[in-house]
N, C-alpha and C positions, 0 to 999 in steps of 0.2 A: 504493500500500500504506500509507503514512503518511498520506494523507487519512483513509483510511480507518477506521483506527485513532484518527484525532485526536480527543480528550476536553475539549480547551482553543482555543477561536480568541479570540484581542486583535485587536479590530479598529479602525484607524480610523474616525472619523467622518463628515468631509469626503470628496464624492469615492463613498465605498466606499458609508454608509447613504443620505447624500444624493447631490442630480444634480449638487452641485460648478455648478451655474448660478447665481450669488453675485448677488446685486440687492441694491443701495443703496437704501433705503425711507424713511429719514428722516435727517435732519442737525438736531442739534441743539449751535448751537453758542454759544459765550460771547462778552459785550462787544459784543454786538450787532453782530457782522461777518456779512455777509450773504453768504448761502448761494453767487454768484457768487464773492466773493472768497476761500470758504473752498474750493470746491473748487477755484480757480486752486492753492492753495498745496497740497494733495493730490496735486495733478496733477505735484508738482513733484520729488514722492517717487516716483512710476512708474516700471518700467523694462519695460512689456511691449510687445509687438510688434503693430502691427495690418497682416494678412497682403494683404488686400485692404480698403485706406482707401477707394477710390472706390465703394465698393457700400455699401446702407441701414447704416444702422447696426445693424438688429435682422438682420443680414446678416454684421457682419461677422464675420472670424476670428482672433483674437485668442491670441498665443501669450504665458503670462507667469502670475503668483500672478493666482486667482483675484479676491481682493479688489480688487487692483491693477484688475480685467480691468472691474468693477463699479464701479468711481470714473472708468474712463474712460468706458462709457458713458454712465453717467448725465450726467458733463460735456456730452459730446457732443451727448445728446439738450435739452439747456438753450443749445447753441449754446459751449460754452467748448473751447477745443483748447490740447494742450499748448505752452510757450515755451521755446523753446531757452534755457539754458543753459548757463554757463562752468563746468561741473560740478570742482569741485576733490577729493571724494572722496564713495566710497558705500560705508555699510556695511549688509548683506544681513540682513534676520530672522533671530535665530537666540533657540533658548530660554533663552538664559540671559538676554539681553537683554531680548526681546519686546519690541523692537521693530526698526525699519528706520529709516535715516537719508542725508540725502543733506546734502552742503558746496558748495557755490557758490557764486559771485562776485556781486555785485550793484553797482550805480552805485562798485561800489572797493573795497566792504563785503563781510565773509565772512557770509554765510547759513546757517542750520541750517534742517530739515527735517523731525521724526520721523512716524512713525505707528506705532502697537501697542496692545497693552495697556493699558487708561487708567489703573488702578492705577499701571502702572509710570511713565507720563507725569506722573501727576499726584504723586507722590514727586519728581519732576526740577523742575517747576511750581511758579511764581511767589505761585500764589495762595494764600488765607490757609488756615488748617488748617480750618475750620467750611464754608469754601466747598468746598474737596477731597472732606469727605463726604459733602455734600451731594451732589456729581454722582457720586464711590464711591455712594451709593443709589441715583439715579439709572442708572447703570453694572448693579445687582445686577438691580433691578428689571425692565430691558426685556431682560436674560442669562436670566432665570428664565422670561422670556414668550417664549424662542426664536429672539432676536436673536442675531446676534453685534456684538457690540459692537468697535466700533476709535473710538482717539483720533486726536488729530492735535493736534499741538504746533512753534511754529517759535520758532529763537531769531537772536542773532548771535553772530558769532565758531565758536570747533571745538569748544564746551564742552560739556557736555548736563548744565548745570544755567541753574538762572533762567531756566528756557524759558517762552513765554506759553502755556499752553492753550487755542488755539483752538475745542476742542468735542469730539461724539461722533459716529459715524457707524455707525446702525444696517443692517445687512445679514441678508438671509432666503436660504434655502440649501433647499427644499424637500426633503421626504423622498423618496427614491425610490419610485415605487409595487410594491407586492409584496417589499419587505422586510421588512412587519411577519408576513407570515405566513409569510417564510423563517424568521424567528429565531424563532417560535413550534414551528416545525417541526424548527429542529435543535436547538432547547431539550429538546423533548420525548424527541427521540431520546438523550437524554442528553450532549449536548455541551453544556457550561459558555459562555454568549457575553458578553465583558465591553468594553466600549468602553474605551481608550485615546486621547485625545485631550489636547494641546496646548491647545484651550480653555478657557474662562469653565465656570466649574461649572455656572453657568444655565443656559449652552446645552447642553450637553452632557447635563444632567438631562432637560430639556424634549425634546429627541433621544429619549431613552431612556423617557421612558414614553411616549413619540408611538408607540414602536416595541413596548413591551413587556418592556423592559429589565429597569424598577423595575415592581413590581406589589405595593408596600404593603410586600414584605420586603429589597430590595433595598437596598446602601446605597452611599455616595459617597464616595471618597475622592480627596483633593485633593494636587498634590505638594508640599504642605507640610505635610499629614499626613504622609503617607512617611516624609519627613525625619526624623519624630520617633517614627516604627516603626523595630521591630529587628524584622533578620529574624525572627525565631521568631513575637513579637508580627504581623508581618504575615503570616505563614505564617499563621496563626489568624485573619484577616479576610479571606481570599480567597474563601471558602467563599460568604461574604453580601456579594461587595461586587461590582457591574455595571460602575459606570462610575468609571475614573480620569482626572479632569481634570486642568489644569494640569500636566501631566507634561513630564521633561524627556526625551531620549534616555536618560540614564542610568537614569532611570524606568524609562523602556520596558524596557529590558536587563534591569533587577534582575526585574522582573516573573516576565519568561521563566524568569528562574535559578528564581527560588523556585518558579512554578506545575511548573517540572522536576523540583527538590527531592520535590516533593509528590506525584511518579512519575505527573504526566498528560503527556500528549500533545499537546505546543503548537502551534498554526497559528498565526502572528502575518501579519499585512497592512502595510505601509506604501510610502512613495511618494518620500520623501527623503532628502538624502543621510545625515541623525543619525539615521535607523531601519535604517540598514547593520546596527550591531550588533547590533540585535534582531534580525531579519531571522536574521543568520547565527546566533544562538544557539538559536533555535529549531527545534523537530522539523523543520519544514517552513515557509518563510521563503515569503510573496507578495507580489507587489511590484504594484504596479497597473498599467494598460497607460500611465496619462498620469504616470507617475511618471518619478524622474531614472534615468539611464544606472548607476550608480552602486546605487539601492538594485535594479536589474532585476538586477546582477550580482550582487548579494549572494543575492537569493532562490534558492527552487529553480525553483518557476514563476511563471511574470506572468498576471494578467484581464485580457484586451484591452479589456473591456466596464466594469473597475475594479467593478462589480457586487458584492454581497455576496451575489445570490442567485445566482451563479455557484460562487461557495466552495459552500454548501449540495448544489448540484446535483453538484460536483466529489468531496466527500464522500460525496454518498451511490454515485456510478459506483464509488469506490475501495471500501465495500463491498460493492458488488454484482459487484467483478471479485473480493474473496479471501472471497464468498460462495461464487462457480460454482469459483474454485480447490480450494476444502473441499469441494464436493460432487462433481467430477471424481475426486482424489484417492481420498475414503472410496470411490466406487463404482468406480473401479479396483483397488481391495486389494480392497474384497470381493468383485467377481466374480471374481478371479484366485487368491482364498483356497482356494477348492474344487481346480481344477489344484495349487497348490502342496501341499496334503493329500495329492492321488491320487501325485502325482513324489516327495515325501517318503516320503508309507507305502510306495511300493515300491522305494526305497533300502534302508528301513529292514529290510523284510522280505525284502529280498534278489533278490526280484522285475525280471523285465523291465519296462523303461518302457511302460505301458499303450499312450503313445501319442508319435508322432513330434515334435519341434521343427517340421516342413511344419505338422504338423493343428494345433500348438500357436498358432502363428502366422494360419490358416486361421479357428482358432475367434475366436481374440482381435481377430481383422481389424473380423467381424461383430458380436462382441457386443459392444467394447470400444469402436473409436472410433467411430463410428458416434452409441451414444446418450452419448458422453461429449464428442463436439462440441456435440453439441445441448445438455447441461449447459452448457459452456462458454458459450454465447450466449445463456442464457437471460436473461433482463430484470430479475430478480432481485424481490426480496420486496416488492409494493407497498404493504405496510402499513411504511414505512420508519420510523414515529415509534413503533409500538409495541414494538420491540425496545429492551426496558428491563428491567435488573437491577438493584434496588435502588438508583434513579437514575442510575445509566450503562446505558447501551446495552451487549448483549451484542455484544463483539466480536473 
């Protein structure tokens, strides 16, 4: 019933529009450290599981962050395998950071690790303020072409400053096929679809009009725009804006609040455990099938298939089941309006009851359930994009 009615889906990115099959395409790295020694020290920041090691590599099964899953292959396939370490401490991705970090021992010596966000690596980094922008251009430029871009930065000691920049490492994420003409299709139906994503504005744009997101009127907002919206003011850009990058969980959360404020119908999607709170703030809360334990319990249902054209397809059954509920109902009041007339006017006129509760029951057998099951299963309106009033869907 709340599919049905939904006016508003936030959707992630990763995963949900894409096939979440993350490929490392380019390393581009600094100080002329060679692509061997750059991905040894990447590999060093890992923590994902490989399920069945002894089988091909384009074989194997790999449980762990995708990116992670993308820097061991590619290791792999160049012949490099992870090295045990004396791991001293790991700290997890998370948005406020953006990045991931791991502490280990080496010949005596404490070791740093990061990989994230190059912006935020290269704010921690050694190097001179003229060279940071240059690779920030560099960083914009292959985000705008549909990369995602990740750094990687090592230092010594526990600190996470004067770390050396090692480089970039561009990653391609393919669109799912048949997404583009789901979100055309419940665009049209009158549901608002805006992406929410944790990435690079580049990539997340490039997403978006691969998909049909932006279409000339479309606009972007970054979460450090946010920041510097007040509600009201961002109440007033929800209307024109598709995709929000860089967002944090709180992001997400405040999203839901305002697009509810605004009396729509929120579907929100997410897969981790800082999208619990959206999740649970929304109309109706989806969790993905490869998402954590954590946001599956927050939602109300989970996509086994994490698909976005499973949302669409799940929307349109939820109004096609309080389509046949409306037409059940109206067609059993009014065929039962005429009986209730004929028992009313001869109360009223004082009259015997025409006819028995047996015949009532008798008549209603046949004429009621009969074509009101077959209401009930019918398949519902196959023009599902043209129910539109004044750009929402009637519903």
């Amino acid at each position: 019933e709340t599919l049905g009615s939904t006016s508003v889906i936030l959707t992630d990115k990763t995963g949900t529009l894409t096939e979440a099959k993350m490929e490392l395409v380019k390393i581009i790295s600094q100080n002329h450290i060679s692509e061997k020694e750059f991905l040894e020290e990447a590999l060093k920041n890992t923590d994902a599981i490989i399920e069945n090691p002894n089988a091909k590599i384009s074989e194997w099964k790999i449980a762990g962050n995708p990116l992670e899953i993308a820097i061991i292959k590619k290791a792999a396939l160049l012949g490099i395998s992870p090295k045990k370490l004396k791991v001293l401490e790991r700290f997890p991705f998370t948005h406020e950071n953006k990045f991931s970090a791991i502490i280990f021992e080496d010949a005596g010596a404490k070791k740093i690790v990061l990989l994230g966000a190059p912006e935020t690596l290269l704010k921690l980094s050694n190097l001179e303020k003229n060279k940071k922008s240059e690779i920030l251009a560099q960083t914009n430029k292959y985000a705008f072409e549909g990369a995602r871009v990740l750094g990687l930065a090592r230092g010594f000691g526990n600190t996470f400053e004067n770390l050396e920049f090692l480089g970039l490492m561009l990653m391609r994420d393919p669109v799912r096929a048949g997404v583009a003409r789901a979100v055309k299709q419940i665009n049209r139906s009158g549901v608002k679809t805006a992406i929410v994503t944790g990435d690079h504005q580049g990539t997340a744009e490039y997403v978006a009009r691969e998909l049909g997101f932006i279409d000339g009127k479309g606009a972007v907002l970054t979460g450090e725009d946010l920041a510097h919206l007040t509600d009201d003011e961002l109440k007033n850009r929800l209307d024109e804006t598709t995709v929000f990058a860089r967002v944090s969980p709180q992001d997400k959360f405040r999203l839901v609040k305002i697009f509810k404020e605004k009396g729509e119908i929120v579907a929100v999607t997410g897969d981790g455990i800082n999208d619990a709170p959206a999740l649970k703030a929304a109309d109706i809360g989806i969790a993905v099938g490869s998402g954590t334990d954590v946001a599956k319990s927050a939602a109300d249902l989970v996509i086994l298939d994490d698909n976005f054209e499973t949302i669409v397809a799940a929307i349109e059954e939820g109004r096609r089941i309080m389509d046949n509920i409306r037409k059940v109902v109206i067609y059993l009041l009014s065929n039962s309006l005429d009986e209730l007339l004929l028992i009313s006017g001869s109360f009223l006129a004082s009259l015997a009851i025409p006819i028995s509760a047996l015949q009532i029951l008798f008549v209603n057998f046949f004429t009621d359930s009969f074509p009101a099951i077959a209401l009930a299963f019918e398949d519902g309106i196959d023009k599902f994009h043209e129910r539109k009033v004044e750009g929402r869907a009637d519903i």
